[in-house]
N, C-alpha and C positions, 0 to 999 in steps of 0.2 A: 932391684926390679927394673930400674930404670925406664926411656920412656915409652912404656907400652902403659902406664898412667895415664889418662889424662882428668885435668883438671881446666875449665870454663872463668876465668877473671871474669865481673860484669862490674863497671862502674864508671859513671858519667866522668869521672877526673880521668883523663887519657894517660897524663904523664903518671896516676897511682896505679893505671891497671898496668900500664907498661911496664914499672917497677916492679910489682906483683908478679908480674908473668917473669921479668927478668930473675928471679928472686928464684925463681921454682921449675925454670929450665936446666936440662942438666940431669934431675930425678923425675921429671914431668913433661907430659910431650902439654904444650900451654895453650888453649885459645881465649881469643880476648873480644869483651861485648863492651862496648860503648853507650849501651841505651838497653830498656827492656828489651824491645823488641829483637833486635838484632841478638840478644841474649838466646830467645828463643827459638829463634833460625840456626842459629848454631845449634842449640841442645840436641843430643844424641845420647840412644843408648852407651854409647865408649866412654861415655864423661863421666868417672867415677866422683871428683868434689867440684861443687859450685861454690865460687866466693862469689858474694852478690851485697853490693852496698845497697840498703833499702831506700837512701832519698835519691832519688834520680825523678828529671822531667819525664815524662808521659807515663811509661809503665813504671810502675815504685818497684822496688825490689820487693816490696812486700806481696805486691801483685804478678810478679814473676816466680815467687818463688811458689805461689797460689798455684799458677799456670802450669809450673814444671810437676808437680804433686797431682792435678787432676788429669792431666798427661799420663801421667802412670811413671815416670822415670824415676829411678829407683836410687840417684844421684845421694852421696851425700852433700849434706850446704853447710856453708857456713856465711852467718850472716858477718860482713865486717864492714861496718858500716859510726857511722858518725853518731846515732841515735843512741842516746843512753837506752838500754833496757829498762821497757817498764811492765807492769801486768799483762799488757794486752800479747807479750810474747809466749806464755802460756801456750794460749792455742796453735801458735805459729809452729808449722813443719818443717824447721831446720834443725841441724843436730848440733851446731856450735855457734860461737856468738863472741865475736871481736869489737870490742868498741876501738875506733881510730884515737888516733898515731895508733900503728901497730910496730913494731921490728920484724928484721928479718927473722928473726930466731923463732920468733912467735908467731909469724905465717907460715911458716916451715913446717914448725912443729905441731900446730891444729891442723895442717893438712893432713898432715903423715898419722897425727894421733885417731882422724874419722876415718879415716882407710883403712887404720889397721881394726879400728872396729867395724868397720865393715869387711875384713876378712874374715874376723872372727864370728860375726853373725853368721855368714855363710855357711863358715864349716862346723860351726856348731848344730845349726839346721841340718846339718846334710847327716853329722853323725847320728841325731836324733830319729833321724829318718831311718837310718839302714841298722841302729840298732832294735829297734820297733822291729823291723823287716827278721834281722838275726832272732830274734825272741820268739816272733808266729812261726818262723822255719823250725824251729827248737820244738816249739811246743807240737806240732801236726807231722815231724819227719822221725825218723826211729834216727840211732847215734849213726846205724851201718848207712844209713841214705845221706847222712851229712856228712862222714868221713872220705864218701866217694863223690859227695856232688863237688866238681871245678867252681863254677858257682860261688856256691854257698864256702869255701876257701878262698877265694876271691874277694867273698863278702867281709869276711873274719879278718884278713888283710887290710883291706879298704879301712874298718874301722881302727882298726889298730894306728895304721898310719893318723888317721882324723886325732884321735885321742893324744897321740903326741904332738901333732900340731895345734889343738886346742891349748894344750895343756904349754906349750911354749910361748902362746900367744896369749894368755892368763898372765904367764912372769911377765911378759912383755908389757901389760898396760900396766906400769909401774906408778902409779899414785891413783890412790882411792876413787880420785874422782873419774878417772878413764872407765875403771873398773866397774863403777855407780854405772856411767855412760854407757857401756856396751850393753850392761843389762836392761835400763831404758828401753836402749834400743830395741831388741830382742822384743818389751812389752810392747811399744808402740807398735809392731808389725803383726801382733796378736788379736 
């Protein structure tokens, strides 16, 4: 895919976001926030994952990541942050959770692992969608008006394609818990 990703660093330690960002350049085009606010001057719709450590002076990450949710930005987050989790993360709208020291291997790989379920929510949405759309054409069209609509061939294509990319992207979340996660997800936007 390379960097037509992008991924948002936020964290008051310069030399970790720096790190961070260095870690994930390469497969990710990188910008880096130093403080809340600056976090949210950056945020854009193009920033598919936010790492955001929650203690930071003025705005918390807790409070930024408040800010990017009632925004509307559809980012995935990941909190990596110093704070042990405890109950109150519950309510909190992120989709992954790194407690520090992290490695490379493990920022890497929570990047890459909420992205791919957020490719997957996508096109599972999408196939949902246009086979609903496939079934009322079925049910209201006679065979002879579906075997000549371009269209409705189109449409039968389109999902075809979807179902094997679901279905490749199903193997791909390779341990249970990715696979718990993507479904999460799918709930929480319902």
């Amino acid at each position: 895919m390379g960097d037509d990703r992008e991924v948002l660093v936020v964290d008051d330690e310069t030399r970790l976001a720096d790190l961070f960002a260095a870690w994930l350049r390469g497969e990710w085009a990188v910008e880096t926030a130093y403080d809340g606010r600056e976090a949210l001057e950056k945020m854009s719709d193009s920033v598919d994952v936010v790492l955001l450590d929650r203690r930071m002076p003025g705005l918390s990450g807790d409070e930024v990541l408040e800010r990017i949710r009632e925004l509307g930005y559809d980012s995935r987050i990941v909190m990596v942050t110093a704070v042990d989790p405890d109950f109150d993360i519950i309510e909190m709208g992120f989709d992954d959770y790194l407690v520090k020291p992290v490695s490379k291997d493990e920022l890497v790989d929570i990047v890459d692992d909420v992205a791919a379920r957020s490719a997957y929510e996508s096109d599972i949405r999408e196939y949902y969608a246009l086979v609903s759309k496939k079934a009322l054409l079925e049910s209201e069209k006679t065979d002879r008006e579906l075997a000549d609509n371009e269209e409705y061939l189109d449409l039968r294509d389109r999902i075809s394609e979807l179902e094997t990319c679901v279905d490749e992207q199903v193997a791909d979340l390779s341990t249970h818990e990715e696979f718990v996660g993507a479904f999460q997800d799918l709930q929480s936007t319902n």
